[in-house]
VEXNUVO-139413 format. One record per residue: x, y, z of N, C-alpha, C, CB in turn. Coordinates in nm, 2 decimals. Glycine has a CB too. Example, Ala and Ser with C-alpha at 12.3 -4.5 7.8 and 13.67 -1.06 7.14 Angstrom:
REM VEXNUVO-139413
- nc1_nc2_nc3_cac1_cac2_cac3_cc1_cc2_cc3_cbc1_cbc2_cbc3
- 1.32_-0.57_0.78_1.23_-0.45_0.78_1.32_-0.33_0.78_1.13_-0.45_0.90
- 1.28_-0.22_0.71_1.37_-0.11_0.71_1.29_0.00_0.79_1.41_-0.06_0.57
END
This chain:
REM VEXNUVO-139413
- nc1_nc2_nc3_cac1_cac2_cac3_cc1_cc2_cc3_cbc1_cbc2_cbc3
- 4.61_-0.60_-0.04_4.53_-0.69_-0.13_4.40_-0.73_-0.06_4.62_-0.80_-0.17
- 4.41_-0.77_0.05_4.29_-0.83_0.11_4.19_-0.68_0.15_4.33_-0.93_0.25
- 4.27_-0.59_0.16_4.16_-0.45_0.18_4.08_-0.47_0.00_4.27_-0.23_0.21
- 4.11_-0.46_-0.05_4.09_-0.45_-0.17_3.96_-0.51_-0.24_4.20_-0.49_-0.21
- 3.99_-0.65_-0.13_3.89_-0.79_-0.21_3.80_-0.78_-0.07_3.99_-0.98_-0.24
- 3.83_-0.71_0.02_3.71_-0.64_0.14_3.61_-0.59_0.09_3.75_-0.52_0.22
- 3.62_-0.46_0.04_3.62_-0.36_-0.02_3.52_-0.40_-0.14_3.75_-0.31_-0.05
- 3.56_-0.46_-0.28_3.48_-0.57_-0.37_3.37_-0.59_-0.30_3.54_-0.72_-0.40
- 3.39_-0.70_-0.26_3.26_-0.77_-0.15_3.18_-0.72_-0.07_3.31_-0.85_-0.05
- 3.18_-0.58_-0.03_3.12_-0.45_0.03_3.04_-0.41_-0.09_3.23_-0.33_0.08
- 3.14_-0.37_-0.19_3.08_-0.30_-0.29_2.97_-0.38_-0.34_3.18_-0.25_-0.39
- 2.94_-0.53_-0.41_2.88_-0.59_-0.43_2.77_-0.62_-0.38_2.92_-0.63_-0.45
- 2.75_-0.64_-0.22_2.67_-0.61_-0.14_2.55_-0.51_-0.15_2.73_-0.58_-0.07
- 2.59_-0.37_-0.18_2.54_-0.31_-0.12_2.51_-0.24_-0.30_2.62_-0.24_0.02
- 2.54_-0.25_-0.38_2.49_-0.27_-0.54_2.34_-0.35_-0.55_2.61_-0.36_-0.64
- 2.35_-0.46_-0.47_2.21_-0.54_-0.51_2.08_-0.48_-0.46_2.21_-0.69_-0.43
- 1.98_-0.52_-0.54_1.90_-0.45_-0.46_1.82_-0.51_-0.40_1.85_-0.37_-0.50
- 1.76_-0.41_-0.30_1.69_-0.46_-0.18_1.55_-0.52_-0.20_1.68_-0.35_-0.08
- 1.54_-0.65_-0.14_1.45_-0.69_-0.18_1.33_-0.64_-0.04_1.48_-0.84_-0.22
- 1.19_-0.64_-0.08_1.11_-0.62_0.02_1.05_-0.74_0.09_1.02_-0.53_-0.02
- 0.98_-0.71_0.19_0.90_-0.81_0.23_0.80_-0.91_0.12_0.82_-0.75_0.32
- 0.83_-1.06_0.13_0.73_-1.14_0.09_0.62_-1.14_0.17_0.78_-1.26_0.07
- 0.51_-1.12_0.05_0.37_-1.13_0.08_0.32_-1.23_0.07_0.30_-1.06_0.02
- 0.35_-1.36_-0.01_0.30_-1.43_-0.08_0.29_-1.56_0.03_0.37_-1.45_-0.22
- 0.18_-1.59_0.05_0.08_-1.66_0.14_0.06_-1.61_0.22_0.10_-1.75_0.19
- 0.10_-1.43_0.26_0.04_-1.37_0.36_-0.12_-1.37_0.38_0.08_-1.24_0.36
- -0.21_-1.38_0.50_-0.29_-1.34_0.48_-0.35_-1.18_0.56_-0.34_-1.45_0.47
- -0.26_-1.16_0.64_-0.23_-1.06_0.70_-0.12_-0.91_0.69_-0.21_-1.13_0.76
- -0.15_-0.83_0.66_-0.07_-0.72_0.61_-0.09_-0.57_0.68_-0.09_-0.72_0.47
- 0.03_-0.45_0.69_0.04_-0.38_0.75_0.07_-0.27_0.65_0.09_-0.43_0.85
- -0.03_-0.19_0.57_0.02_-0.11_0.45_0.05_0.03_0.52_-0.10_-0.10_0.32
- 0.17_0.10_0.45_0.19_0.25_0.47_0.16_0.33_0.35_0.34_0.28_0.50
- 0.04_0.38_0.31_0.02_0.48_0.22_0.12_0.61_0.26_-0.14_0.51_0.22
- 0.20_0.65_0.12_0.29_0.75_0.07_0.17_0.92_0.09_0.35_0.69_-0.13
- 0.24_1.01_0.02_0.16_1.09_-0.03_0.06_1.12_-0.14_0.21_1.13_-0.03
- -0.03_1.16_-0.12_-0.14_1.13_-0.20_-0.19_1.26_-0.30_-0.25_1.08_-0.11
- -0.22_1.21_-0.44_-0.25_1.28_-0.51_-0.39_1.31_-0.53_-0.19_1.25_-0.58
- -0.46_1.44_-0.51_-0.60_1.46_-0.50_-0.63_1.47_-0.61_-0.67_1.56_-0.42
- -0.74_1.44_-0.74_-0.77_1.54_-0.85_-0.91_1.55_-0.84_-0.72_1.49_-1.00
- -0.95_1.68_-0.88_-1.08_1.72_-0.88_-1.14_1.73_-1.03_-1.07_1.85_-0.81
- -1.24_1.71_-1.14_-1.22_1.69_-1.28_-1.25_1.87_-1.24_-1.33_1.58_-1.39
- -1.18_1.91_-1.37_-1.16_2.03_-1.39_-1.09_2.13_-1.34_-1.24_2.07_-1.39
- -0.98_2.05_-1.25_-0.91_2.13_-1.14_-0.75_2.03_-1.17_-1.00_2.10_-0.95
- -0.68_2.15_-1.13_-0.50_2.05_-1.11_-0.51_1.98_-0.96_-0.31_2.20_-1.08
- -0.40_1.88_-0.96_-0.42_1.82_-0.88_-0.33_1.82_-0.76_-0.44_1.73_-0.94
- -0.35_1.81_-0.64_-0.28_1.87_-0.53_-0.19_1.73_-0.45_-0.42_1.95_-0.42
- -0.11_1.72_-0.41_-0.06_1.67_-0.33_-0.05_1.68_-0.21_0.01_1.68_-0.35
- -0.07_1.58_-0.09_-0.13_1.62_0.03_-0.06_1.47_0.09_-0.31_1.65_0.03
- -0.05_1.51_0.27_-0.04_1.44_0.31_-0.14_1.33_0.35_0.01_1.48_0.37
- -0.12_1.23_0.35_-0.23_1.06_0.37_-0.38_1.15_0.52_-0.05_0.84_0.51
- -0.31_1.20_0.58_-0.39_1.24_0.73_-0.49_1.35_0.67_-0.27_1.31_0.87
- -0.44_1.44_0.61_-0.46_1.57_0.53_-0.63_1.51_0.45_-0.29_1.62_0.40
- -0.66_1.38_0.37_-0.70_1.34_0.31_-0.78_1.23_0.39_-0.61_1.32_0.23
- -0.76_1.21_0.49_-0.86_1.11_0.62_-0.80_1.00_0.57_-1.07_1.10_0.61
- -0.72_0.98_0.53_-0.65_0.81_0.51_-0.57_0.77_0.61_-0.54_0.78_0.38
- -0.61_0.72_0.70_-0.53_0.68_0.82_-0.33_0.62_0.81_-0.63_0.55_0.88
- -0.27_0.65_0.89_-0.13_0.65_0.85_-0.09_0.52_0.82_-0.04_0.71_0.95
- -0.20_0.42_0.87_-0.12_0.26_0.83_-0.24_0.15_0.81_-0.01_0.20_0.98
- -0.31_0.11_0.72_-0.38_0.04_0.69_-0.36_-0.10_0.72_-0.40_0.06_0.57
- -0.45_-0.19_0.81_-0.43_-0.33_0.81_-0.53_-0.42_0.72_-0.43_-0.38_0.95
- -0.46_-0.49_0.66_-0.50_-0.60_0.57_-0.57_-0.70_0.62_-0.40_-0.66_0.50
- -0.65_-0.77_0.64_-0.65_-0.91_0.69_-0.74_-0.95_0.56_-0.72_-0.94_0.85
- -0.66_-1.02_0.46_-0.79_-1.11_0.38_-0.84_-1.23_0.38_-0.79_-1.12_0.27
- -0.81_-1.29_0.55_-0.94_-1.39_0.52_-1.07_-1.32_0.56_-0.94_-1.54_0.62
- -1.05_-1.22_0.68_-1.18_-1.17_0.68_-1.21_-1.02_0.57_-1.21_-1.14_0.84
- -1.14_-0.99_0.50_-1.21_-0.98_0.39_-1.23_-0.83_0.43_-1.35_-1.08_0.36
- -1.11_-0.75_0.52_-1.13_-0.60_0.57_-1.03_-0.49_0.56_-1.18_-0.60_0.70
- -1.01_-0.39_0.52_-0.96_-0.26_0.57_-0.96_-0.23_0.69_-1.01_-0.17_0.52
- -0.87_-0.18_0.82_-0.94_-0.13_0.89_-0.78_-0.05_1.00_-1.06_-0.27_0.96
- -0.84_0.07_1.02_-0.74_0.15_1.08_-0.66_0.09_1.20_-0.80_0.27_1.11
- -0.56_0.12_1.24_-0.49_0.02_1.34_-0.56_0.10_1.48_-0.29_0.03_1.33
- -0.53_0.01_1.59_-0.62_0.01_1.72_-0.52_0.17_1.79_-0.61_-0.18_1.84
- -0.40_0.22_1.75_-0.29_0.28_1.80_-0.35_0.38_1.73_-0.13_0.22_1.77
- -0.42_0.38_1.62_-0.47_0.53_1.57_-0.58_0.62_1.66_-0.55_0.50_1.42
- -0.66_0.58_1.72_-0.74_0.62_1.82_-0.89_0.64_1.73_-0.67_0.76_1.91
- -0.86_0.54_1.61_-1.01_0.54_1.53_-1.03_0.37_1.56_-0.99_0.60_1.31
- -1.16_0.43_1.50_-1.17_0.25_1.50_-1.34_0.27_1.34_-1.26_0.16_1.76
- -1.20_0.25_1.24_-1.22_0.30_1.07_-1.24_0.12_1.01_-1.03_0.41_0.98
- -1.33_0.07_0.94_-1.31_-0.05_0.91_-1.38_-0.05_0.75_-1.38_-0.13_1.02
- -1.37_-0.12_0.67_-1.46_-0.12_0.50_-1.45_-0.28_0.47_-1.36_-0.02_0.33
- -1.50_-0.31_0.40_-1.52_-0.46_0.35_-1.39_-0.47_0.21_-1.73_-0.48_0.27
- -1.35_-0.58_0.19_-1.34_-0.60_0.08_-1.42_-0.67_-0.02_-1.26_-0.63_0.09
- -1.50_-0.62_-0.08_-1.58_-0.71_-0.18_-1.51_-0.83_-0.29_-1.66_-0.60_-0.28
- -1.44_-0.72_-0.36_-1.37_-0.85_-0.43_-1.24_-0.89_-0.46_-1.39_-0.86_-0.55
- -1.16_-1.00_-0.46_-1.03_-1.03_-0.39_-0.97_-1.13_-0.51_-1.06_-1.12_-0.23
- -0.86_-1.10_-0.55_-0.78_-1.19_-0.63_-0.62_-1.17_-0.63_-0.82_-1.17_-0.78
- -0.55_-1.29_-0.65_-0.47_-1.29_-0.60_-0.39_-1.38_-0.77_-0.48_-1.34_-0.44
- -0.30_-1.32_-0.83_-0.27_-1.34_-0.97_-0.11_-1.29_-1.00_-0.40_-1.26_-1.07
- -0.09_-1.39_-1.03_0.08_-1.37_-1.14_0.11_-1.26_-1.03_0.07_-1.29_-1.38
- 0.14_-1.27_-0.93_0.26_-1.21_-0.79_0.18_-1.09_-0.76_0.45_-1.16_-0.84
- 0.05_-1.06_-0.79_-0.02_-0.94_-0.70_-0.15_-0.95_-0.64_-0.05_-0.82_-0.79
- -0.14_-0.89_-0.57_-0.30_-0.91_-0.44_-0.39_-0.79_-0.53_-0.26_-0.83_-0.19
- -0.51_-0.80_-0.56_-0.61_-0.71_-0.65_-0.74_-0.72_-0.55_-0.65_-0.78_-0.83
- -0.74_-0.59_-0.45_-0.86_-0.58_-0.35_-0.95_-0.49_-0.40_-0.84_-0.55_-0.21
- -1.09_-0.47_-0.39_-1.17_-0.34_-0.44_-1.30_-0.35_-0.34_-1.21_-0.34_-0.63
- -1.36_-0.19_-0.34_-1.46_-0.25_-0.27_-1.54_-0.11_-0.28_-1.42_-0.32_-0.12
- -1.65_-0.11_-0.21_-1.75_0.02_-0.23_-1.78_0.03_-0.10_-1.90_0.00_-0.33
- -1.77_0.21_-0.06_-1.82_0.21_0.05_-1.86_0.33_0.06_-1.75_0.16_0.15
- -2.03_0.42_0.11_-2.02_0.56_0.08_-1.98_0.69_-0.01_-1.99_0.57_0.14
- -2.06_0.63_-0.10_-2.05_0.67_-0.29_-1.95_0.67_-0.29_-2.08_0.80_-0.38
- -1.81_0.60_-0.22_-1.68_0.58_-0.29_-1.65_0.46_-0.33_-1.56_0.61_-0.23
- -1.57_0.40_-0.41_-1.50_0.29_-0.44_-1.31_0.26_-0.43_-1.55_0.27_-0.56
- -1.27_0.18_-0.42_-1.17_0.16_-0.39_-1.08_0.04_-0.44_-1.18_0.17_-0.30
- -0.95_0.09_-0.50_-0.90_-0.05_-0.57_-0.73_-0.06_-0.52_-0.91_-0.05_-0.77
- -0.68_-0.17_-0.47_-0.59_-0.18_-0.45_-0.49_-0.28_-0.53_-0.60_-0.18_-0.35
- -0.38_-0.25_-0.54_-0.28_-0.36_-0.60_-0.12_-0.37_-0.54_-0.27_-0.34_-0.76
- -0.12_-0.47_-0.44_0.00_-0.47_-0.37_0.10_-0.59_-0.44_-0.04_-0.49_-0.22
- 0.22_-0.60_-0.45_0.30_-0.66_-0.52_0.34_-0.77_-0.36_0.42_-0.54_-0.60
- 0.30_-0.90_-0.42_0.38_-1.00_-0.33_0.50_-1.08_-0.29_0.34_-1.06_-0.33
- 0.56_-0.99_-0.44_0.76_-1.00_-0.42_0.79_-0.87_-0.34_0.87_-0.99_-0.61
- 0.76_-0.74_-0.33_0.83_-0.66_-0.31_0.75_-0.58_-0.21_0.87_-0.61_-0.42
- 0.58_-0.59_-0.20_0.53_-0.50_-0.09_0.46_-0.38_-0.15_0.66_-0.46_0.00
- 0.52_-0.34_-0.27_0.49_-0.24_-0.33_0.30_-0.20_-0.31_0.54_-0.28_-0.47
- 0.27_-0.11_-0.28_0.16_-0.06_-0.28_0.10_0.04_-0.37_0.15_-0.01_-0.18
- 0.01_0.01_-0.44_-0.08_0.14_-0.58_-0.21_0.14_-0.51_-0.10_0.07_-0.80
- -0.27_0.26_-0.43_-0.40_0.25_-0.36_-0.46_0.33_-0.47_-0.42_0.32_-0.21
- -0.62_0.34_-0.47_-0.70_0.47_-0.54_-0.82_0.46_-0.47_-0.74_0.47_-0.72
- -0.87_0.58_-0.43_-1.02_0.61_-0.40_-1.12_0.71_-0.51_-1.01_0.70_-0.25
- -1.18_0.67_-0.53_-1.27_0.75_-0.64_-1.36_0.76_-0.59_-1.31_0.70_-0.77
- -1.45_0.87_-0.63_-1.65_0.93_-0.66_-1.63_0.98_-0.72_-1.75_1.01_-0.57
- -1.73_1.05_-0.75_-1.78_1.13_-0.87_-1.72_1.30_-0.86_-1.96_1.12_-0.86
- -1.63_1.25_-0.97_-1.54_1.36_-1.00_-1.42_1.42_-0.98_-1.57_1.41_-0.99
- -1.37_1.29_-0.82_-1.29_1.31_-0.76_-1.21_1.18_-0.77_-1.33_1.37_-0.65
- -1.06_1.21_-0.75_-0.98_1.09_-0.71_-0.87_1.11_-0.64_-0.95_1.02_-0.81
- -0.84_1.01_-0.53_-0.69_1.02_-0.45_-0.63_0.87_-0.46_-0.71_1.06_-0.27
- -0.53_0.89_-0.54_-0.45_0.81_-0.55_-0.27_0.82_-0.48_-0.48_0.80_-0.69
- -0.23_0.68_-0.45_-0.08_0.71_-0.37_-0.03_0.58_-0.37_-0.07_0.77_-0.21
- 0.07_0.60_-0.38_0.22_0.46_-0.37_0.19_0.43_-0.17_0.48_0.56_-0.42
- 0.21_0.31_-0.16_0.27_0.30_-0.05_0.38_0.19_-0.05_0.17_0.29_0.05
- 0.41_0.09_0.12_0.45_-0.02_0.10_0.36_-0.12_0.25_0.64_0.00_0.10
- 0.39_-0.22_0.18_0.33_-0.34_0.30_0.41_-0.41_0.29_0.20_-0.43_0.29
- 0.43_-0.48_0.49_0.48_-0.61_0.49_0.38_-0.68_0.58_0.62_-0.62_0.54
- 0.40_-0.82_0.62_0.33_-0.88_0.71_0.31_-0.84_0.82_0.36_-0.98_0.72
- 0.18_-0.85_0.85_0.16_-0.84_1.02_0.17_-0.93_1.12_0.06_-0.81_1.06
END
C-alpha cells in the first residue's frame, strides 16, 4: 500500500509542468536561440542552424543598458542597441534597427519563452528560443 501511494505522489510530480525561469524584474538575461527559419520572398524557406545564420549561440540581454550583445566566451565581441523597450501583461517587447536590418523580440516573463525575428528587404529569419537570468 504505501508503494502504491509512493508511486501516486511520483506520478503527480512529474505530470505537472515545468515551469521556466522567472523573468519578471529581471533586468539581465541570457537567451538561447533554437533553429532558425530563413525565408527569401519568392523562395521556400530553409531551416538552419543559429551559427549557419551569424546569430551567435547565446544572446545577452541587459535592458538597463538597452543592448544585444554576443557573450565574451564566443570569441566575438557583436553588440546592437535596443531602441525600443516595453514590458506589458507578462512579456518583454525589444526592437531595434541596425544595418538595413531590424529586429523584434518577445520573451515571456513567466516561462522564458523566446520568439526572435530579423528582417530586410525580402528576407527573414525567424526562431523560438529560451532565456533565463544572468
Amino acid at each position: 500500500m504505501t508503494y502504491k501511494i509512493a508511486a501516486f505522489i511520483l506520478a503527480l510530480l512529474f505530470a505537472l509542468p515545468v515551469a521556466g525561469d522567472v523573468l519578471k524584474d529581471v533586468d539581465r538575461m541570457l537567451c538561447v536561440p533554437g533553429p532558425v527559419s530563413h525565408c527569401v520572398a519568392g523562395e521556400a524557406c530553409s531551416f538552419e542552424a543559429p551559427e549557419d545564420e551569424f546569430i551567435p549561440k547565446f544572446i545577452e540581454v541587459d535592458l538597463k543598458r538597452k543592448t544585444l550583445a554576443s557573450t565574451g566566451a564566443s570569441g566575438e565581441d557583436r553588440s546592437t542597441s535596443i531602441q525600443n523597450q516595453t514590458r506589458e501583461a507578462g512579456y518583454i517587447f525589444l526592437q531595434g534597427v541596425e544595418n538595413g536590418r531590424t529586429f523584434s523580440m518577445v520573451i515571456s516573463e513567466i516561462t522564458g519563452d523566446l520568439t526572435f525575428v530579423v528582417a530586410t528587404d525580402g528576407e527573414t529569419a525567424s526562431m523560438f528560443g529560451d532565456c533565463t537570468p544572468d
